[in-house]
C-alpha positions as CSV (number, residue, x, y, z in Angstrom):
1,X,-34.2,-66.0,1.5
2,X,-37.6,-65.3,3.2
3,X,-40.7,-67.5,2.3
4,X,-42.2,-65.2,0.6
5,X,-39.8,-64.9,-2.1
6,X,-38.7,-68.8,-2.6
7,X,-40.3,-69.6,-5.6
8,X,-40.5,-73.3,-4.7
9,X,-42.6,-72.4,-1.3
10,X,-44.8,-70.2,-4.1
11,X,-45.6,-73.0,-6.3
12,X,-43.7,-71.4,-9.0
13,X,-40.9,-72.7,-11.0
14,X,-37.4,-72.7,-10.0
15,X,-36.0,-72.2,-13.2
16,X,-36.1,-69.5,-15.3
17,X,-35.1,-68.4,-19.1
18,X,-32.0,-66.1,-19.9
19,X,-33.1,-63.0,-22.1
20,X,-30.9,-63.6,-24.4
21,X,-29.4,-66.8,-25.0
22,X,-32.6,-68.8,-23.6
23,X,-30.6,-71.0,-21.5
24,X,-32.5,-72.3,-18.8
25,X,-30.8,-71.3,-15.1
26,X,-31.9,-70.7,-11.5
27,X,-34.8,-68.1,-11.5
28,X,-32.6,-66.3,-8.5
29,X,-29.6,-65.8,-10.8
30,X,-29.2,-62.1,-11.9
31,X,-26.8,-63.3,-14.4
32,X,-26.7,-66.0,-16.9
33,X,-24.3,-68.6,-16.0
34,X,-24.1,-69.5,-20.0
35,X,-23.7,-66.3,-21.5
36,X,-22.8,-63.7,-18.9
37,X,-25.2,-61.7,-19.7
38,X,-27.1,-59.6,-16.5
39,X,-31.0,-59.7,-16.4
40,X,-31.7,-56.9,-15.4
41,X,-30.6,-53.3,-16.1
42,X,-30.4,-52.7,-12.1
43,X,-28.2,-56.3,-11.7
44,X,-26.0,-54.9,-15.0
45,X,-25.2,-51.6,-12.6
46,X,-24.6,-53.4,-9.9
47,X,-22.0,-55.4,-10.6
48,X,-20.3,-53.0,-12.4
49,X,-16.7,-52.4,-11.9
50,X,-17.0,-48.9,-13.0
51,X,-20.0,-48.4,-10.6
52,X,-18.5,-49.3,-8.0
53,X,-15.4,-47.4,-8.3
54,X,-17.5,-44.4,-8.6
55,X,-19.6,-45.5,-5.7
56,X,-16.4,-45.2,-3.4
57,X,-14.9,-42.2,-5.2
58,X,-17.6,-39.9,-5.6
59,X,-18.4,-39.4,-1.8
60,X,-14.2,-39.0,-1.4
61,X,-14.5,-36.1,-3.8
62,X,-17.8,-34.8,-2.1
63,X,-16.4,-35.2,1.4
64,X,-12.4,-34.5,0.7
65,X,-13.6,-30.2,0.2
66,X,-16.1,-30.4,3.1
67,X,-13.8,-32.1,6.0
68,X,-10.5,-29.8,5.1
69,X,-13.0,-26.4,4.8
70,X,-14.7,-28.0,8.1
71,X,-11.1,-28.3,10.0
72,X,-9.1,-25.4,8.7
73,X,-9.7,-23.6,11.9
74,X,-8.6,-26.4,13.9
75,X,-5.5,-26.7,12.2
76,X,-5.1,-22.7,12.0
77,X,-3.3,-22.7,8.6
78,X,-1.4,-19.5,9.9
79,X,0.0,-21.7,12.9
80,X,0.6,-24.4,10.3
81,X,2.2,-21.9,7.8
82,X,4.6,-20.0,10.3
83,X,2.6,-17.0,10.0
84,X,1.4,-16.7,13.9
85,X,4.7,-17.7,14.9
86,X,6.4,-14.3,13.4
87,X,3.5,-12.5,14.7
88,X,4.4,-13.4,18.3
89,X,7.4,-12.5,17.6
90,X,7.9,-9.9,15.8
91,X,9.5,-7.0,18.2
92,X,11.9,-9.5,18.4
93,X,13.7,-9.2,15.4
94,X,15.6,-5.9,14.8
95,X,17.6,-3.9,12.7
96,X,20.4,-2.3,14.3
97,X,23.1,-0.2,13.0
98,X,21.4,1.1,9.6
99,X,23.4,3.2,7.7
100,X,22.4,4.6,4.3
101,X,24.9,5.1,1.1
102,X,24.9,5.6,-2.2
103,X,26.2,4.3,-5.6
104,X,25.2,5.4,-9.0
105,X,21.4,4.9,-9.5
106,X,20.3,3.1,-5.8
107,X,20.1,3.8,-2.0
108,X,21.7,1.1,-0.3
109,X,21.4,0.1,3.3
110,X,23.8,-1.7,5.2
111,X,23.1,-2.9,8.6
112,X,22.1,-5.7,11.0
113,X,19.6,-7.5,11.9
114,X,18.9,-9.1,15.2
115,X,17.5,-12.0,16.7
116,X,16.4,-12.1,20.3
117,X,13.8,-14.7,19.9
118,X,14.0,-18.7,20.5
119,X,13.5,-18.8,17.0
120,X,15.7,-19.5,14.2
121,X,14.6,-17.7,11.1
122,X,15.2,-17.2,7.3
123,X,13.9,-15.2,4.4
124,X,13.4,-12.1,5.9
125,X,11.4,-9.3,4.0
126,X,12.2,-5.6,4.8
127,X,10.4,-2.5,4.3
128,X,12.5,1.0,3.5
129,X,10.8,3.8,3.6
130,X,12.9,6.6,2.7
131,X,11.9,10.6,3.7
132,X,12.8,14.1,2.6
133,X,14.5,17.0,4.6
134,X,10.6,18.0,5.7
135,X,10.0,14.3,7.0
136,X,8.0,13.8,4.3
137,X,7.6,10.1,2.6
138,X,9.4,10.5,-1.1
139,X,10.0,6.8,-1.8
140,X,9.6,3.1,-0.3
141,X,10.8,-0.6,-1.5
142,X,10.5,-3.8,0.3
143,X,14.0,-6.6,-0.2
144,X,13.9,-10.1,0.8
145,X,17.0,-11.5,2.1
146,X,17.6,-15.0,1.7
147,X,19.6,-15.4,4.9
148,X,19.1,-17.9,7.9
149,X,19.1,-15.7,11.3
150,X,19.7,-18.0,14.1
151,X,18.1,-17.2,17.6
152,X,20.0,-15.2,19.8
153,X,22.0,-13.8,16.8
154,X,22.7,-11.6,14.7
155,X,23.9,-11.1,11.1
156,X,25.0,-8.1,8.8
157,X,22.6,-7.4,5.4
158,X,22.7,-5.0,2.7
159,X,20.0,-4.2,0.7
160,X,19.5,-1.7,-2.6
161,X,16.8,0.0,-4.0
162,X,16.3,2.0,-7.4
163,X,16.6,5.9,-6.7
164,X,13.4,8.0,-7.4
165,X,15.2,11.1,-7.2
166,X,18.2,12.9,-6.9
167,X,20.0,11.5,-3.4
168,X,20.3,15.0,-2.3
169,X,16.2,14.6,-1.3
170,X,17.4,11.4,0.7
171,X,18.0,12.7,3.8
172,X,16.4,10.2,6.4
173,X,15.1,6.8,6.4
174,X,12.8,3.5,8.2
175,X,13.9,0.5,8.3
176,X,12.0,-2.6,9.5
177,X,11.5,-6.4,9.3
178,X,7.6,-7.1,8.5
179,X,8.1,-11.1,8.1
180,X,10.4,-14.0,8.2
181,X,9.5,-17.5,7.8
182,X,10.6,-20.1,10.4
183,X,13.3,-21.9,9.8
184,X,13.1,-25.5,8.6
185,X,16.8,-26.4,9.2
């Protein structure tokens, strides 16, 4: 405590009277040592438990938003998420042998897909797009196939998709991979 403030240095009493149990105590205290009670609105926030909490919470929330908007591109979500990996390697993976059937209301696709990437992959999505006798676009889907496509492999797939017309207008068809997640095993 400096000498200005030391109330003894100042002449002045070192003693003081609590608000509200006049007990006399310290004249330094910020709470009564009798009845608990703080002295001053400011000393009552300050020794809050619930102020202080929010004191160290409220700049977590506040900075939490700021530092992960702040870093995303550091941590390129797409690297982080597989996406630039399948990017890189996309003309890696392809279908081969595509042959197209038909039962009672769907065009099915059998075929394989290959993998001549390092990669292992799973969860591939295709895209069918399916063409008339002029070449011209009459229906597409996309599948997923829940498979696991090691790296340097290849696996056999067969994927269906609801008819739009007659199958006599089916007579040609696309076939491609346009993602696959990494695999995680």
């Amino acid at each position: 405590m400096s000498d200005k403030t030391n109330p003894e240095l100042l002449g002045e009493s070192s003693k003081k009277r609590c608000k509200f149990c006049f007990e006399e105590m310290d004249a330094r205290a910020v709470k009564c040592p009798h009845c608990q009670s703080w002295q001053s609105r400011g000393a009552s926030l300050r020794g809050s438990p619930g102020v202080r909490l929010a004191a160290a919470v409220v700049p977590l929330i506040i900075l939490a938003p700021l530092l992960f908007f702040s870093f995303r591109n550091l941590l390129s979500l797409d690297r982080l998420s597989g996406k630039g990996d399948f990017e890189k390697h996309r003309s890696g993976i392809k279908i081969v042998q595509p042959k197209m059937t038909f039962d009672s209301y769907d065009v099915v696709i059998l075929g394989k897909v290959k993998n001549d990437t390092p990669v292992d992959w799973e969860d591939l999505q295709l895209e069918m797009t399916f063409k008339d006798a002029d070449g011209t676009v009459i229906d597409t889907d996309t599948e997923k196939l829940y498979i696991t496509l090691p790296a340097g492999k290849e696996t056999s797939f067969k994927v269906r998709s609801n008819r739009a017309g007659p199958k006599e207008s089916y007579h040609a068809f696309d076939i491609r991979v346009t993602w696959a997640e990494k695999s995680r095993f």
